[in-house]
C-alpha positions as CSV (number, residue, x, y, z in Angstrom):
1,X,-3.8,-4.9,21.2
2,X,-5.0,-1.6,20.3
3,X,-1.9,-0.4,20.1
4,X,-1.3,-2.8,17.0
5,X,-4.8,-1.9,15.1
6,X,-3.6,1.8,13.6
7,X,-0.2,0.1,12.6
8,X,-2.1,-2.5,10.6
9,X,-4.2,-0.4,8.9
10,X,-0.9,1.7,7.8
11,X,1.1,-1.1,6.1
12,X,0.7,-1.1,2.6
13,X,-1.2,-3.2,0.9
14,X,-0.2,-5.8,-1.7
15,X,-2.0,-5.6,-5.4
16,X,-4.2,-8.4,-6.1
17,X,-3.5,-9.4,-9.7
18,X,-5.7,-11.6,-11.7
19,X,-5.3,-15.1,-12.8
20,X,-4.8,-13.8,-16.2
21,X,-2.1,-11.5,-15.0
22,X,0.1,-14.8,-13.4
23,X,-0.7,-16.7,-16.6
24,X,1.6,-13.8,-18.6
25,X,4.3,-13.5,-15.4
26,X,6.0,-17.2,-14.7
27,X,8.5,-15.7,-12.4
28,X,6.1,-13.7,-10.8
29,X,3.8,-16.9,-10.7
30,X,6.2,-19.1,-8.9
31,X,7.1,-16.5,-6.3
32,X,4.1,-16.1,-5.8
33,X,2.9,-19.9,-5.8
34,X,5.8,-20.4,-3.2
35,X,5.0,-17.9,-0.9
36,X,1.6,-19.6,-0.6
37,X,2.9,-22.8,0.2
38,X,5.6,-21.6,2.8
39,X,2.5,-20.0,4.5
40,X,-0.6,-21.7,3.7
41,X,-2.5,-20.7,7.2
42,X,-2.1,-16.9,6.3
43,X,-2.2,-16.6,2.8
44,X,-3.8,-20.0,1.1
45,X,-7.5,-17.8,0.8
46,X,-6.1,-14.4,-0.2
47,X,-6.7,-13.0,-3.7
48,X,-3.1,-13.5,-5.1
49,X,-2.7,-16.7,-4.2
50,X,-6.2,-18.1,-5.6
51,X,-5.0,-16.0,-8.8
52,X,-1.3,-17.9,-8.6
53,X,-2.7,-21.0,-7.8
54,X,-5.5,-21.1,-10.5
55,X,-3.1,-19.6,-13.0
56,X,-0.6,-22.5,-12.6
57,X,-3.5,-25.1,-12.4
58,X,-4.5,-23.8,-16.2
59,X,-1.1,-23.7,-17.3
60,X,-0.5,-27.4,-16.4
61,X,-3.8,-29.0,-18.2
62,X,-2.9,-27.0,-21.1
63,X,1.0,-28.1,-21.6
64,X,-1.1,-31.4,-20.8
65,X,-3.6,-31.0,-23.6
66,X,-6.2,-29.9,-21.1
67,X,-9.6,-32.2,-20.8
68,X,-9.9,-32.8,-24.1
69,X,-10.8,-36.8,-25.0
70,X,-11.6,-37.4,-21.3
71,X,-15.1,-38.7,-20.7
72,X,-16.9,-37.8,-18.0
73,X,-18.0,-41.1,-15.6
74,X,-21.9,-42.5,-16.4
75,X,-23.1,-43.8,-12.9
76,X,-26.3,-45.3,-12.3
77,X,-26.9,-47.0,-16.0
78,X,-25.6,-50.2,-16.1
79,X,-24.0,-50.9,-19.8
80,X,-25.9,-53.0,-22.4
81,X,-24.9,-56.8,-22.9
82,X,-25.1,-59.0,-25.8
83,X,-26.4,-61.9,-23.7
């Protein structure tokens, strides 16, 4: 085990890009996106693939037309009859 520790600490390190960074690189993106889901144990809460993941989450609701004209739920009130 302590053999492995100082070859860890050697292997180089991946770049963490931003979200904004995978919004401007689709291929990049998918690879990315991908990777994440071939190996979700490992990687699902590193940087890149938050970054991927929330980069392809805002592309889709904006090809969708985002939120825009959804209402939000009203709990609680009940609605007003004409009884």
């Amino acid at each position: 085990m302590m053999a492995m520790a100082p070859l860890a600490a050697c292997s180089p390190k991946e770049a963490t890009q931003s979200a904004d960074w995978y919004k401007a690189h689709d291929a990049e993106r998918t690879a990315m996106v991908q990777r994440c889901a071939a190996n979700p144990g490992e990687l699902a809460k590193t940087p890149n693939c938050i970054n991927a993941t929330t980069a392809a989450n805002a592309k889709t609701w904006a090809a969708r037309g985002g939120i825009h004209g959804v209402k939000a739920p009203t709990f609680g009130a009940k609605p007003k009859t004409n009884d």
